[in-house]
C-alpha positions in Angstrom: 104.3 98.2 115.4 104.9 99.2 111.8 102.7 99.7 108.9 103.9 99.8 105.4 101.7 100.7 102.5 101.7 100.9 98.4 99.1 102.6 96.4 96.4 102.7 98.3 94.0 105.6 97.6 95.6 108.3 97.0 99.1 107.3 98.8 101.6 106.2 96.7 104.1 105.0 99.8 103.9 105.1 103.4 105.5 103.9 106.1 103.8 104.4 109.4 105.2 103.7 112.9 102.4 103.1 115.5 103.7 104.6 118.6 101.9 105.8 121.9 101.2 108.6 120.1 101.1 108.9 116.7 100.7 112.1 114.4 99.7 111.9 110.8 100.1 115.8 109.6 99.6 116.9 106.0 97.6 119.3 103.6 94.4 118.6 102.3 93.2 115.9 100.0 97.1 113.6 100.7 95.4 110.5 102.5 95.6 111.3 105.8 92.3 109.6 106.5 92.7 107.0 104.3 96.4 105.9 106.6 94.2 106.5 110.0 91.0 104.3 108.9 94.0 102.1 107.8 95.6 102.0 111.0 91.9 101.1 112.3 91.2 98.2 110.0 94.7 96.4 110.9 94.1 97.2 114.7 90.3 96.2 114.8 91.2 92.9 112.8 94.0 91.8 115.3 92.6 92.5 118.4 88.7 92.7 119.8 86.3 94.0 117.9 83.3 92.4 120.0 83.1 95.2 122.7 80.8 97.5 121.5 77.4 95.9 120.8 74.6 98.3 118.8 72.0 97.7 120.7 71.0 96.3 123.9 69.1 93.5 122.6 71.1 90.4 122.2 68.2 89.2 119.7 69.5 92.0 117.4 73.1 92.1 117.6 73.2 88.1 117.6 70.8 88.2 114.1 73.0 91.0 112.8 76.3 89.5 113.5 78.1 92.9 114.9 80.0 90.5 117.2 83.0 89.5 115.6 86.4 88.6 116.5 89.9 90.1 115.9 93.0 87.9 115.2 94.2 87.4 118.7 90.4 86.4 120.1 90.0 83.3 118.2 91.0 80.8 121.3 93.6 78.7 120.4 92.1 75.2 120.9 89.6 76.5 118.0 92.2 77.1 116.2 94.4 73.8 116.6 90.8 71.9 115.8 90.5 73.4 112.4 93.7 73.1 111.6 93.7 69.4 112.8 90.4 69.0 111.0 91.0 71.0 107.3 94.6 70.1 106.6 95.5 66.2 105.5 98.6 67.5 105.2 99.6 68.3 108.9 97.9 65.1 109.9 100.3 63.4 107.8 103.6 64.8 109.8 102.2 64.2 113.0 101.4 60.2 112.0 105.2 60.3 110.9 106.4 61.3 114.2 103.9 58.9 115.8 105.7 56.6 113.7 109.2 57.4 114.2 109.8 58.7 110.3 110.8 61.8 111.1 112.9 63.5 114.3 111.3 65.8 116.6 112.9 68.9 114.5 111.8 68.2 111.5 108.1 67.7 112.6 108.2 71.4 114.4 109.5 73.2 111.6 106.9 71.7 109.2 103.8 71.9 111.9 104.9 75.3 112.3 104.6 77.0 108.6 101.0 75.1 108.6 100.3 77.1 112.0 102.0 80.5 110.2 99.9 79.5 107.4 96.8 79.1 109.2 97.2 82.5 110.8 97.7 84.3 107.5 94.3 82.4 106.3 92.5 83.6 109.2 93.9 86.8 109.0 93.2 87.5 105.3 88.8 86.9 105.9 89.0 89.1 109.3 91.3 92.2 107.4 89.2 92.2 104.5 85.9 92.4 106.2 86.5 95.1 108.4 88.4 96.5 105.6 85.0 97.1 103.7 83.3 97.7 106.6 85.8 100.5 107.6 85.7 102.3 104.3 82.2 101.4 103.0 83.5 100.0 99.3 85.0 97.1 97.8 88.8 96.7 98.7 89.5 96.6 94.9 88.4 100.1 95.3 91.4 101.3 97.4 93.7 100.5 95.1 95.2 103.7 93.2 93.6 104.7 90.5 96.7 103.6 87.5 97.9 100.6 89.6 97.0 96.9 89.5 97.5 95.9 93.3 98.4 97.4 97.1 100.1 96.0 99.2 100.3 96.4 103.1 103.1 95.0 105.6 102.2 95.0 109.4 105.0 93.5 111.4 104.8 93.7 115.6 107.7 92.1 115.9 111.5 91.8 114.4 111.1 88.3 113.5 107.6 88.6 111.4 105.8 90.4 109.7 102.2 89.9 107.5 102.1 90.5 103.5 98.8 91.7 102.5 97.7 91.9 98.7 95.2 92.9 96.5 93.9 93.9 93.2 92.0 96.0 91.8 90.0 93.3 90.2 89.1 92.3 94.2 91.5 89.4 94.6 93.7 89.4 97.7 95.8 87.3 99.7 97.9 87.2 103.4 101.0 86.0 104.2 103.1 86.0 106.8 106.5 86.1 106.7 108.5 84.3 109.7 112.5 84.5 110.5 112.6 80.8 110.6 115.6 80.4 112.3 114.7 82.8 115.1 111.4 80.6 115.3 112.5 77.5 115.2 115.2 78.2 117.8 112.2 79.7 120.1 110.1 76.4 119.2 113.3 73.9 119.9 113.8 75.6 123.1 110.2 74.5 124.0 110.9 70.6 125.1 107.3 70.2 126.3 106.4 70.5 122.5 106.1 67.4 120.9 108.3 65.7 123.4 108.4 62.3 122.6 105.8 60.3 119.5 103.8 59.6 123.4 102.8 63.1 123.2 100.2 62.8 120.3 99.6 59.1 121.0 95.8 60.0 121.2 93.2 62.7 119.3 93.6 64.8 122.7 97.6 64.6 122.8 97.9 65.8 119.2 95.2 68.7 119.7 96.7 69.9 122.9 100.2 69.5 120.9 98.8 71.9 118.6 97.4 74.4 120.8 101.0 75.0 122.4 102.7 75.0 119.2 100.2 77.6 117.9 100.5 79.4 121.0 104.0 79.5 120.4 103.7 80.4 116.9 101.3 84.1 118.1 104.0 85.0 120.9 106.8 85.1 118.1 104.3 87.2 115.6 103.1 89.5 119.0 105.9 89.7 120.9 105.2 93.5 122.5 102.0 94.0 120.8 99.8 94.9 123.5 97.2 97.0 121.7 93.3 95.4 123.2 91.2 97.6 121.2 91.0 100.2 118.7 88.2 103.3 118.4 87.6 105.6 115.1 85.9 109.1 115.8 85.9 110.7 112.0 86.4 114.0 111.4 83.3 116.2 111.4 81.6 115.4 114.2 79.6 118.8 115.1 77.8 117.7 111.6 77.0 114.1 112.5 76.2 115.0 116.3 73.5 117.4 114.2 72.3 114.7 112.8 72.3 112.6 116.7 68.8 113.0 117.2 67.3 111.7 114.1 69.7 108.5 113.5 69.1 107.4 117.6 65.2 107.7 117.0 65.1 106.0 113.6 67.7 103.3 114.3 65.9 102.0 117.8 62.4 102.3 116.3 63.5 100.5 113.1 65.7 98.1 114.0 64.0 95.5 115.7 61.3 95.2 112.4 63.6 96.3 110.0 64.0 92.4 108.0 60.8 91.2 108.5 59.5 94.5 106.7 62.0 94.6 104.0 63.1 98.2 105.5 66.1 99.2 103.8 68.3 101.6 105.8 69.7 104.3 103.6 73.8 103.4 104.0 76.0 105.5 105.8 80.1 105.7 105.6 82.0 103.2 107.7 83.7 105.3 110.4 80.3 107.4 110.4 78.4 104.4 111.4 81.2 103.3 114.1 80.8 106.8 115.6 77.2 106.0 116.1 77.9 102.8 117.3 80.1 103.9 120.5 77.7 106.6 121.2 74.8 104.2 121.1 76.8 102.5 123.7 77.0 104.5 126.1 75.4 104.6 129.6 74.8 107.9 130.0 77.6 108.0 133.2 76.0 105.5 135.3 78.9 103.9 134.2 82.5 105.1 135.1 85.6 104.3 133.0 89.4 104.2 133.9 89.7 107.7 132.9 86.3 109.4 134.5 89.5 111.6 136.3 89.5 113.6 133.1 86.1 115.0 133.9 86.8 118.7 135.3 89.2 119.2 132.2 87.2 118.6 129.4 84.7 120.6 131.5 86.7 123.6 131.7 87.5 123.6 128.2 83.4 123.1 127.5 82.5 125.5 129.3 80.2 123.2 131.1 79.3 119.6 131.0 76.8 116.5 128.9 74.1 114.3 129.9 73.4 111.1 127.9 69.7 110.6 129.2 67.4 107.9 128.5 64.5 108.0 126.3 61.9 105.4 128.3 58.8 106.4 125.1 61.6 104.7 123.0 63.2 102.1 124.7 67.0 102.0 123.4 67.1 105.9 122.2 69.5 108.1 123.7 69.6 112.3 124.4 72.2 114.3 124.8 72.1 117.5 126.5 74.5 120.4 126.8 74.8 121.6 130.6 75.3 125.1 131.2 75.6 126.7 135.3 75.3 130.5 135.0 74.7 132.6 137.9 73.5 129.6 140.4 71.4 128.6 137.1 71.5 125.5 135.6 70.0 125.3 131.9 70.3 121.8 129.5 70.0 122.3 126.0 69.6 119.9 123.2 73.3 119.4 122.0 72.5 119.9 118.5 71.5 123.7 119.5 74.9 123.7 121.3 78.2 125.6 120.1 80.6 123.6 117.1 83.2 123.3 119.8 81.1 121.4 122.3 79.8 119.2 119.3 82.9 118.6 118.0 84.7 118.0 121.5 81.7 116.6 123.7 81.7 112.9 121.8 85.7 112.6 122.7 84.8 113.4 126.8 81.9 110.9 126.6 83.9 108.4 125.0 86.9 109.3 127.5 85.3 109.2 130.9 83.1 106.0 130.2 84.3 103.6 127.5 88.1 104.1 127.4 91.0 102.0 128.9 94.5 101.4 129.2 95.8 99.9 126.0 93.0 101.1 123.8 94.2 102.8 121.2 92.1 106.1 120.7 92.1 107.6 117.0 91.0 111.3 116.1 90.8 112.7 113.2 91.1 116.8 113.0 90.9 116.9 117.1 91.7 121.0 116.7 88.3 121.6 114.7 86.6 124.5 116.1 89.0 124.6 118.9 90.7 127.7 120.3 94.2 127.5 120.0 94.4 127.4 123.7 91.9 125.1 123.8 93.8 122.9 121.6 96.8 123.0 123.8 94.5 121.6 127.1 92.9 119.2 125.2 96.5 117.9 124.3 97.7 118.1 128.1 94.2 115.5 128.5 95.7 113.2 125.7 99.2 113.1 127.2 97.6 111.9 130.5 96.1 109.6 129.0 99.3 108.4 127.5 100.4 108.8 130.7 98.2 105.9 132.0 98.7 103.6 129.1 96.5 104.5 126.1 97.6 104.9 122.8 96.4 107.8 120.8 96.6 108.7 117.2 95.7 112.5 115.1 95.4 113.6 112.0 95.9 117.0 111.7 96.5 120.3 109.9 97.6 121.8 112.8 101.0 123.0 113.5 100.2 123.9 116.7 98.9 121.4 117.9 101.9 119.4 116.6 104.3 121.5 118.3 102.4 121.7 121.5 102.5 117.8 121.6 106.2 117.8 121.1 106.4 120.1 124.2 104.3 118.5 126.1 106.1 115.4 125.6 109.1 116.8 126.7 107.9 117.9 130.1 106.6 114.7 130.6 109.7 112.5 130.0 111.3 115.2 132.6 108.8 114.4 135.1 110.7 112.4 138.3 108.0 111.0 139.7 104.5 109.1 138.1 104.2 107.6 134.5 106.1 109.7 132.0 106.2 109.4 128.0 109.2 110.0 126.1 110.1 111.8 122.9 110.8 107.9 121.8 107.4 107.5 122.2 106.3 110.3 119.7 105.6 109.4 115.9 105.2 112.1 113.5 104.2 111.6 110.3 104.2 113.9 107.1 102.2 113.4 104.1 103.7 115.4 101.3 102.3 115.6 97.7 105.0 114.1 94.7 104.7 113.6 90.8 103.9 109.7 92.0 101.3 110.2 94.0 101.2 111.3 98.2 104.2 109.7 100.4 105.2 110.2 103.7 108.0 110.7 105.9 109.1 110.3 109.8 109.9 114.0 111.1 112.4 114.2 113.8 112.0 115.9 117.2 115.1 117.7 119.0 115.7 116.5 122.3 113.6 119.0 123.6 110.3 118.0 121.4 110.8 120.6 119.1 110.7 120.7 115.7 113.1 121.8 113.8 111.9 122.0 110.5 107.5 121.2 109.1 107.5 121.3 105.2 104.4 122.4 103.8 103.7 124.8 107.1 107.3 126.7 107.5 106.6 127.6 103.9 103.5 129.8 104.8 104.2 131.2 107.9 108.0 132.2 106.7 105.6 133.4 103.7 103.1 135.8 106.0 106.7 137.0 107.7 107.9 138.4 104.3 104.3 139.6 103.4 104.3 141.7 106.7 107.5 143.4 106.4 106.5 144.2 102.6 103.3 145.6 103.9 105.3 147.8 106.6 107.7 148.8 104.2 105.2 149.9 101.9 103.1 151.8 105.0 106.4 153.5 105.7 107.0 154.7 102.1 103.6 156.7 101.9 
């Protein structure tokens, strides 16, 4: 899957290439967030977003509308009714088929842009409402400060891709863009498609007619896209799990009276609020994921283990405690008295063991804050395995090392002969550098051996402290 963007933010040009794993590296202040909460609204509109629900009671969540639905959820045969329904114009070519005006051909090609059509449509109200909800303003907002418009490409496939636009003054549009004669040939091959003017004789014929066409239509625009779900944990996460405690107790307590007593919640920023979300979720273990294997390691690296704990005085509220086992002795402690390592780590091993599956893609932003270099380098050996196993992951980083330990890592996996392996083709680095137009980035390449050969922006300082040192020595040995 690719991603192309124009001034949005601060980013003047990207070109993103969303890959099993997928590093966004960069200096402070480039867009790095602003590309990975990207990445999040285009994954989040085209696949589920209807598997997290706030809160347990399906009174709440149905009156506040968090279920929605990505691109690929809307069922088909809803689609081929509104389609049927909203557009005289379609009718029209399927009554001149019935009636033997035009060939079989010629009614495909011209059902099919109504279906492409349809998609764009549909895709344009889903993008731009988790759009806003992602980044908590107005999309007119995103677009660089001196331009008029952005614009974002998103193709899954070599024969299509979607054209997103919009303006600073909040107008937008989606289009997608189809190699018609790949399609059609696709579509011709189909003979059960509008096989004879029989076929949509009746109201049920032309709707089922429809429904394969547009079914047709989504395998060209997917093909390979196999990404189910997408989750967003923001950087600084020791500071919001500070602030755990007080948003679990006032959220569940509020909630439930919150419109009929006019009780405004004070707002919060989009990825903040979906990091709340997922933790409000969880089950507190009593319900194992795909990947509760990864237990023991995320232990070691804690240095002991969490316990998401129900509060029965406040039906819906969650604790979560810190672990410790020293000498025999087992002590819990509130986690927002725990270290910045466990606060900043512990929310990616809940997630991890319980909620994760294969396909999910699993973004992280700053994964190396407050972690140990070595501790960096074992939480990366966790991520790889979960590549491993069929989740794709995405960082944003300052880190170098952690970069450079992914690239190795990498490596040894594609070597392994046994098992899943990843390969280095499977590894998507990204730099953001600074220019006179505004931030860009650019693809860097891996050796054969997942090393890399040259990291502008980080080479620069560390072949800067080398010089430093040996002024410093020379200097020591001249006195």
């Amino acid at each position: 899957m690719n991603i192309k963007v124009t001034n949005f933010g601060p980013v003047a040009r990207a070109s993103l290439k969303i890959a099993p794993i997928t590093v966004i590296i960069g200096r402070n202040n480039l867009g790095k967030s602003f590309l990975s909460q990207l990445v999040f609204s285009v994954l989040s509109s085209l696949s589920s977003r209807r598997t997290i629900p706030f809160f347990e009671a399906p009174e709440f969540s149905e009156r506040f509308n968090f279920a929605r639905w990505g691109l690929l959820d809307i069922p088909t045969a809803f689609i081929a009714e509104q389609i049927i329904e909203d557009n005289d114009g379609f009718r029209r070519i399927v009554r001149s088929f019935k009636r033997g005006e035009i060939s079989r051909d010629k009614a495909i090609q011209s059902l099919a842009k109504y279906c492409a059509d349809y998609l764009a449509v549909s895709l344009d109200e889903i993008f731009f409402d988790q759009l806003e909800r992602t980044f908590g303003v107005a999309p007119g907002d995103l677009v660089r400060l001196g331009k008029n418009k952005s614009t974002i490409s998103i193709s899954m496939s070599p024969h299509s891709y979607f054209l997103i636009m919009f303006r600073a003054s909040g107008k937008h549009s989606t289009k997608l863009r189809l190699d018609y004669d790949h399609a059609l040939t696709h579509l011709y091959n189909n003979r059960e498609l509008l096989s004879s003017p029989e076929s949509v004789k009746t109201k049920t014929g032309v709707r089922r007619q429809t429904e394969k066409l547009m079914a047709s239509i989504k395998s060209i625009v997917f093909d390979g896209f196999n990404i189910t779900r997408a989750f967003y944990l923001p950087a600084g996460r020791g500071g919001l799990m500070d602030s755990w405690e007080t948003i679990s107790t006032a959220w569940t307590a509020l909630a439930p009276v919150a419109i009929p007593r006019g009780i405004s919640m004070p707002p919060l920023p989009g990825t903040s609020a979906m990091f709340y979300t997922i933790l409000q979720s969880l089950s507190g273990g009593r319900r194992k994921g795909d990947f509760y294997n990864t237990k023991d390691a995320f232990r070691r690296i804690l240095g002991g283990d969490l316990e998401i704990t129900m509060d029965y005085a406040l039906k819906g509220k969650r604790n979560i405690e810190y672990v410790l086992n020293i000498n025999n002795e087992t002590r819990k402690i509130n986690i927002i008295h725990a270290a910045s390592m466990v606060k900043e780590l512990g929310p990616l091993y809940l997630i991890v063991q319980e909620v994760l599956r294969k396909n999910d893609l699993f973004i992280v932003e700053e994964p190396e804050s407050h972690l140990h270099p070595t501790a960096q380098r074992d939480f990366m050996k966790i991520m790889i395995g979960l590549v491993e196993q069929g989740v794709y992951v995405l960082f944003t980083t300052h880190s170098d090392l952690l970069l450079r330990s992914v690239g190795h890592f990498v490596y040894e996996s594609s070597k392994k002969k046994d098992g899943n392996t990843v390969s280095l083709s499977s590894l998507s680095v990204n730099l953001v550098k600074e220019t006179e137009k505004g931030s860009v980035s650019n693809n860097i390449r891996l050796t054969r051996k997942g090393a890399i050969e040259s990291l502008p922006t980080f080479d620069e300082v560390t072949n800067e402290l080398y010089d430093e040192e040996l002024r410093l020595e020379r200097d020591r040995n001249q006195h």
